[in-house]
C-alpha positions as CSV (number, residue, x, y, z in Angstrom):
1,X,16.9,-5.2,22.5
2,X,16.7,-7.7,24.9
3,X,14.0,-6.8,28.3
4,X,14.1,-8.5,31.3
5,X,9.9,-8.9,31.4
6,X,8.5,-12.6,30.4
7,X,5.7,-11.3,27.8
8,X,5.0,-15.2,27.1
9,X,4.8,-17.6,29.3
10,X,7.5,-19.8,27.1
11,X,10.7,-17.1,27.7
12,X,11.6,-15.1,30.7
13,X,12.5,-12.2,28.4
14,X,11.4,-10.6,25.3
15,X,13.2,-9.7,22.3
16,X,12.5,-6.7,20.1
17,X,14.2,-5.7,17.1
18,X,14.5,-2.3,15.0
19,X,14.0,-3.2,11.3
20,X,13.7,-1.8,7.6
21,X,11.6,-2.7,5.6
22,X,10.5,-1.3,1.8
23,X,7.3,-1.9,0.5
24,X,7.3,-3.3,-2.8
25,X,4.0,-3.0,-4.3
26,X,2.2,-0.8,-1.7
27,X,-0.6,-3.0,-0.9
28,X,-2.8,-2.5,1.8
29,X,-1.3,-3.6,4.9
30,X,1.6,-5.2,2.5
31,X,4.4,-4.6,5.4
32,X,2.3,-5.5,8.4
33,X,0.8,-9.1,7.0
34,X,4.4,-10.0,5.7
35,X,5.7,-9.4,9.3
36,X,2.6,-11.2,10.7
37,X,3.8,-14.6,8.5
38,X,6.9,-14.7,10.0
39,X,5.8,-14.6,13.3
40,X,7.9,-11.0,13.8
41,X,4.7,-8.9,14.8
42,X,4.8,-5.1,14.6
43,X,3.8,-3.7,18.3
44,X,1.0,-2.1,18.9
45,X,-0.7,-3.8,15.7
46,X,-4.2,-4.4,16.8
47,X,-5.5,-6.2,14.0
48,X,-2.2,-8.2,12.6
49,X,0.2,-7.9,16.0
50,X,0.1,-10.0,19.0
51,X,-2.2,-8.7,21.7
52,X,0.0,-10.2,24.6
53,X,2.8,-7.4,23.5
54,X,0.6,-4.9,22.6
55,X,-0.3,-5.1,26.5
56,X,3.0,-5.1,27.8
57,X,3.7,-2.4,25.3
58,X,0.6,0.0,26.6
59,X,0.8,-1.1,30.3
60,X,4.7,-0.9,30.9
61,X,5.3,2.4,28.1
62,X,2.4,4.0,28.0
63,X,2.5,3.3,24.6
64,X,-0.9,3.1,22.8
65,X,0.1,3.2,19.1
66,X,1.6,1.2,16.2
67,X,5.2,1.0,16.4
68,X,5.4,1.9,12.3
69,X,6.7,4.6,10.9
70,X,7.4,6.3,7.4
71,X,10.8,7.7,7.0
72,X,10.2,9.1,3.2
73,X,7.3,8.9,0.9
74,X,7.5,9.3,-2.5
75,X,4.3,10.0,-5.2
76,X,4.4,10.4,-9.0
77,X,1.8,12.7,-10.3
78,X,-1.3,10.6,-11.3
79,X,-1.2,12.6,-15.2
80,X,2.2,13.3,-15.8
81,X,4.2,10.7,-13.9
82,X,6.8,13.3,-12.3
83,X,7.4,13.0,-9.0
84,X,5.9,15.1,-6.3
């Protein structure tokens, strides 16, 4: 999605895409520090996100949480390893 509101001063618009990701491990943060490297923050992240969308994300939406959501989660039982 494409918005017609210059976030940075470097582009007159700002880009935002949907994406799926799958952690692999599940370490701590795993999904958010990946995202972080490759300069494709996830909005409202305060402490691996960029604070200039996070603004324009809270200001223009309303929207004071982390765009990051968990469609299914899936636990083994710590003993007998079945699934819960």
């Amino acid at each position: 999605v494409e918005l017609p509101f210059a976030v940075s001063k470097k582009h007159d618009t700002s880009r935002y895409s949907l994406v799926r990701l799958t952690p692999e491990t599940g370490r701590k943060h795993q999904l958010r520090r990946h995202m972080r490297h490759l300069f494709h923050h996830i909005v409202g992240d305060t402490s691996h996100g960029d604070g200039r969308h996070n603004r324009f994300f809270r200001t223009q939406y309303d929207c004071t949480r982390m765009l990051l959501h968990a469609q299914t989660l899936a636990l083994s039982h710590p003993v007998t390893g079945e699934p819960l």
